[in-house]
N, C-alpha and C positions, 0 to 999 in steps of 0.2 A: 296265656294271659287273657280274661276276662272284662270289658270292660260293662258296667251298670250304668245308669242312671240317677241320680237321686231321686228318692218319691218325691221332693218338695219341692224343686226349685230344676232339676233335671240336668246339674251338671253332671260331666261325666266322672266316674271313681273308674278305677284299675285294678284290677289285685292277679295273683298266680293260685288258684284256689280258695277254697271258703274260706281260710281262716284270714286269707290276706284279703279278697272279698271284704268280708265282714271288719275287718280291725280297719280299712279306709271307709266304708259306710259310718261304724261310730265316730269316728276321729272327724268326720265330715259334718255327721250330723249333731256332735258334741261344740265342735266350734264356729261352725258357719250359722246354725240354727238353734244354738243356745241346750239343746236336751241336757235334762240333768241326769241323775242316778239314773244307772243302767242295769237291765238285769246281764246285760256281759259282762260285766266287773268279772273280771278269774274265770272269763274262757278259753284265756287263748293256751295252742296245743291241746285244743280239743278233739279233733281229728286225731291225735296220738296217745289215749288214754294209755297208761302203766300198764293197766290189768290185761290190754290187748297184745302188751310185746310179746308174752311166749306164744302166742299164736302170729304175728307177725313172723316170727325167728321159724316158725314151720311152717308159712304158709297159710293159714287155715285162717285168716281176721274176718269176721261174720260182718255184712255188710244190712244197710238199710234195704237193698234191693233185690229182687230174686235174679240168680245166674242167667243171661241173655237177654235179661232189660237193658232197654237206651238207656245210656248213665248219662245224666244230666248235670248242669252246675249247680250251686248251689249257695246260700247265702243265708246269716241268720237274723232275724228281726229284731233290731236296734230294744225293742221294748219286750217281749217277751220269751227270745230267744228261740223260738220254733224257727225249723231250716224249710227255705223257700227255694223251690228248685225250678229250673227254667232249662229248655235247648242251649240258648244262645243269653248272650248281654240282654239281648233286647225280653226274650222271652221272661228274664230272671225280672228286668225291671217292670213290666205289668205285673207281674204275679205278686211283686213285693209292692206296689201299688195297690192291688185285688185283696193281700192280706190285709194291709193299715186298714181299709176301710172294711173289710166282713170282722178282721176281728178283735180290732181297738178303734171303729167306729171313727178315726181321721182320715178325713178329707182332704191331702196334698193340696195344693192351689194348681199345681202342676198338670193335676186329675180334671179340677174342674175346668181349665182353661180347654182339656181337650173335648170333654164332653158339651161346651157353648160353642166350636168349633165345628 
């Protein structure tokens, strides 16, 4: 179990992997914060695409990372669905803080209370 952040207001979400990660960040940030359309609409079971079970069934599921890299957590960005990976909860929520603003240009409030801090 994982626990995050939110970028906006920093309570905390929970989930058991990205996909639950991610389906408690939107659910979070769909109802508490208003977000409309998402580009996650018909992500979930993403992590289990079709086309990778005969290679699941052997063994062989080709991964993001090369063999003997630190596997990290990970989580996908409410607005453009790129996966934001982190050591820890804590690590994952800077980084998904770091993303909103280099690459959809918002400013959390959450962000800027730490940096007047």
């Amino acid at each position: 179990m994982t626990t995050i952040r939110c970028p906006v207001c920093s309570e905390f979400l929970d989930g058991d992997g990205e996909s639950e990660l991610t389906r408690a960040l939107l659910e979070h940030m769909t109802n508490v914060h208003d977000m409309q359309e998402s580009a996650l609409t018909g992500t979930e079971g993403r992590e289990h695409r079709p086309e990778l079970w005969e290679g699941m069934k052997r063994g062989t599921v080709p991964y993001d990372r090369e063999p003997g890299e630190d596997i990290e957590e990970s989580v996908l960005c409410p607005y453009c669905v790129s996966r934001i990976y982190g050591h820890d909860g804590e690590d994952l929520s800077i980084n998904l803080r770091v993303h909103l603003k280099e690459a959809h240009d918002i400013w959390p409030p959450s962000t800027v209370r730490e940096l007047l801090e």
